[in-house]
N, C-alpha and C positions, 0 to 999 in steps of 0.2 A: 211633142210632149207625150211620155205613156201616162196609161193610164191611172197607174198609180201617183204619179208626179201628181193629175188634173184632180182625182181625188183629196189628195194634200189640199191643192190653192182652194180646192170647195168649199172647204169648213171655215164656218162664221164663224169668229176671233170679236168676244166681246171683252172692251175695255173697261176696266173697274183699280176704282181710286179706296183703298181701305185704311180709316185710320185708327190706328193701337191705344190699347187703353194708354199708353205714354206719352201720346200725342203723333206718332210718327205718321206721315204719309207715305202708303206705298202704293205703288204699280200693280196691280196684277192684273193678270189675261188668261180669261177662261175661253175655253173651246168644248162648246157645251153639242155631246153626241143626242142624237136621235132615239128615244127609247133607251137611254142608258139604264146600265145595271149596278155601277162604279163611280166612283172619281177619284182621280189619280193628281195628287198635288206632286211636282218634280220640284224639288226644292236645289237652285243651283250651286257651283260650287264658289268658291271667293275669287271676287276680281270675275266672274263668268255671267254677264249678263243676260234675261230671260230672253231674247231674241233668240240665243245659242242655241236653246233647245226645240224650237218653233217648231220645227220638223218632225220632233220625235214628237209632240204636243198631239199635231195633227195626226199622224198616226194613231196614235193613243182614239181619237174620237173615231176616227175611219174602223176600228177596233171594239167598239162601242164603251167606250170607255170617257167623260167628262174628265178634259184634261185641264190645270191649273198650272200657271206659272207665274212667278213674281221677282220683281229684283229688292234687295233688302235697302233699309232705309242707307240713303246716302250713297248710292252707287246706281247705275243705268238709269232708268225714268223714275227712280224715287230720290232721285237727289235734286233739291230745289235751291240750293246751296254753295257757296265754293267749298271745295273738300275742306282748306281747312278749317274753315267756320262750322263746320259738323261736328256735332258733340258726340254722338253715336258709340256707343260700347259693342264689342262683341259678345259677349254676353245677352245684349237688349235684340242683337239679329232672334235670337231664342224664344227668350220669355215676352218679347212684344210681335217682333215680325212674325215668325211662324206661329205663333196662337192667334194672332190674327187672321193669316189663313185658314187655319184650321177651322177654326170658329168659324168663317166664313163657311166652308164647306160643309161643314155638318149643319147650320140655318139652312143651306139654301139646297140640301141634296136633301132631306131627312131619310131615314132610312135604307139609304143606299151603303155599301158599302166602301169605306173611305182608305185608301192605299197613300203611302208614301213613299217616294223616291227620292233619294236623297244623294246629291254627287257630291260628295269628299266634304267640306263644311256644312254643304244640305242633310247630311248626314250627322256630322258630328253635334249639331245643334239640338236635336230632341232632348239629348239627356237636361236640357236647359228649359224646355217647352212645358208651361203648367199642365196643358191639357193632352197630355202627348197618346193617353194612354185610352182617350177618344178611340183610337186609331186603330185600324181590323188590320192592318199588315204595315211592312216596314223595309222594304228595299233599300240598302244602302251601295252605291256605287263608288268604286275605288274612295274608300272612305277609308282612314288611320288614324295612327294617332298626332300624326306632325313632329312627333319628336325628334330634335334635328341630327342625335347622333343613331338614330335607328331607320332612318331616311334610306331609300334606297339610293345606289353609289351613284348614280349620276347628278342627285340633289345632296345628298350631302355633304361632295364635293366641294359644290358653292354656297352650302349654306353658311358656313362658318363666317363667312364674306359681307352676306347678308343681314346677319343676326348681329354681328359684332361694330360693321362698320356703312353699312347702305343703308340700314334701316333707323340707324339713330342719326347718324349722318344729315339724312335727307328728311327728315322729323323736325330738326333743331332748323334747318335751311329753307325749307320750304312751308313747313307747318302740316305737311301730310305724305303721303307715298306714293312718288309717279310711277309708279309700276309700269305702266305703259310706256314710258321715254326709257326705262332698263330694260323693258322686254320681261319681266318679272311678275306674275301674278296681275297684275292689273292695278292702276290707281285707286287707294285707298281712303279713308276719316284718318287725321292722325290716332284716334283713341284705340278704333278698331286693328290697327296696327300697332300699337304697343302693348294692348291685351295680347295679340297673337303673336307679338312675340315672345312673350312671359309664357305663354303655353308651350311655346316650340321649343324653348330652352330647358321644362323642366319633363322630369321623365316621364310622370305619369299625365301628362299633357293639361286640359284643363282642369282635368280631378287635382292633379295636386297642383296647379297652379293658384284654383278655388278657394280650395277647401274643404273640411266635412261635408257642411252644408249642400253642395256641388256633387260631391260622391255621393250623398244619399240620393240625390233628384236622377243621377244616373241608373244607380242600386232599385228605384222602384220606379220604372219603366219595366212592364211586363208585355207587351207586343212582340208580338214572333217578328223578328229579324231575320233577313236575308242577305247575306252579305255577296257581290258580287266584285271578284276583283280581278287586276289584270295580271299577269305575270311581268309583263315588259313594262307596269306602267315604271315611269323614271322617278317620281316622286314617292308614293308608296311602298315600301316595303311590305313584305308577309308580318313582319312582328309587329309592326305600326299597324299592320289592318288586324292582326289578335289581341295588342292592345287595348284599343279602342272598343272595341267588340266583349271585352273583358271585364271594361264595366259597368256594363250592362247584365250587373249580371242575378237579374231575377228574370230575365225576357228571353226566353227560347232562341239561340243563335245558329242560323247554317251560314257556315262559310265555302264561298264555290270559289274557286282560279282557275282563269278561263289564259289558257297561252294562246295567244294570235292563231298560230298554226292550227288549232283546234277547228277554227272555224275558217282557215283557208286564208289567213290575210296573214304579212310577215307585220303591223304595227298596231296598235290600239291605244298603249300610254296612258293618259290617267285623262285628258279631256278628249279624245279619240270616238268614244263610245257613242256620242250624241250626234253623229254626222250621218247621214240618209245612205252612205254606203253601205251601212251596217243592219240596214230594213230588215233584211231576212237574216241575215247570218246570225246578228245579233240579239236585234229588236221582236223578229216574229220566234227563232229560236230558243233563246234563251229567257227574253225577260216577261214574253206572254206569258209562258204558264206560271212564272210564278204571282201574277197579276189575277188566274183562274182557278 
């Protein structure tokens, strides 16, 4: 074992159970650094349970940095439930689960300064988030807008397939979304899965799936945004990540594109980023400084 690996397994991984002003119970797991300066909530993406990110978590503390992770209600250790008996909105992952972190972290760090990392619906969720604007920074990783005819070609190939015929399909048959028995994003809430399909259908995603109301909660978010994205990823497009990014738009936005080759690796993709190969190339490269 090196010694960064022994590093990693060192850090105390405390478990904590939070429940949203809506009643939801969720999972999270803090990895609270020695002397920190920060904390870093990694908000993941749909269908990507918080175990995914462990690695990079740990990091994060070895870093000095209190790192946080959580799975949203109804999915990995927040689901107490069968999927389809899950009432769960997408929407409510927003305004209930991440204000609940947040809030969490702002009680329990005061003072510190509080970062978010957000991978693709970890992301897309603030515009939704009461208290978003809490927040000293805003990382979003291959984040878009999902829209399915602005997909990059290898998802919107098969989304057409998806949207029109698996996803209502398997709704009406099952009462929820095996994602996981299709290889497909991961098993879903039916509700959370027929809000997101109403987003991916219309163009300007959940803005105008919303509403006004929706655009304005997007429109004032003023947190400087970093957006981090891949070239190769297969889901994401460049217009789906300018999208997205577009409306937010009172909040300082840099948009980076990072092509594999850049950093010496020929794949990255859109859930690529989060794996320990990526320590230096990625992780101490790229996404430290914008965390300092």
């Amino acid at each position: 074992m090196s010694a960064q690996e022994s590093a990693l397994q060192d850090v105390v991984r405390q478990d904590v159970t939070l429940t949203t002003d809506g009643g939801h119970k969720i999972s999270v797991r803090v990895f609270p650094a020695r002397e920190a300066h920060s904390v870093v909530v990694v908000a993941g993406a749909m269908g990507v349970g918080q175990h995914c990110y462990e690695k990079f978590a740990r990091f994060l503390c070895n870093e000095g940095f209190t790192a946080i992770t959580f799975d949203y209600f109804g999915s990995g250790e927040s689901l107490s439930t069968t999927l389809k008996d899950c009432p769960v909105r997408l929407t409510e992952w927003g305004t209930e689960d991440c204000q609940a972190v947040l809030q969490f972290a702002r009680e329990h760090y005061p003072g510190q300064r509080l970062h978010w990392i957000g991978h693709s619906v970890g992301g897309q969720l603030l515009g939704l988030t009461p208290s978003v604007n809490d927040l000293d920074n805003i990382i979003t990783i291959a984040c878009g807008s999902g829209y399915w005819r602005e997909n990059a070609a290898p998802t919107r190939r098969v989304a057409w397939l998806l949207w029109f015929f698996l996803a209502p399909v398997s709704l009406r048959l099952l009462g929820y979304f095996p994602g996981k028995r299709l290889n497909i994003v991961g098993d879903l809430p039916p509700n959370v899965m027929r809000q997101w399909r109403r987003w991916c259908l219309n163009r300007e995603y959940a803005v105008g799936a919303e509403g006004p109301s929706v655009r304005q909660q997007y429109a004032a978010v003023r947190v400087p945004i970093t957006t981090v994205a891949f070239t190769d990823d297969e889901m994401m497009s460049r217009r789906n990540t300018e999208s997205l990014h577009g409306f937010f738009s009172n909040a300082p936005v840099t948009l980076r594109f990072i092509d594999p080759a850049d950093i010496g690796e020929k794949h990255i993709g859109h859930l690529g980023w989060f794996r320990d190969r990526y320590r230096d190339s990625l992780w101490r490269a790229h996404l430290l400084p914008l965390l300092q």
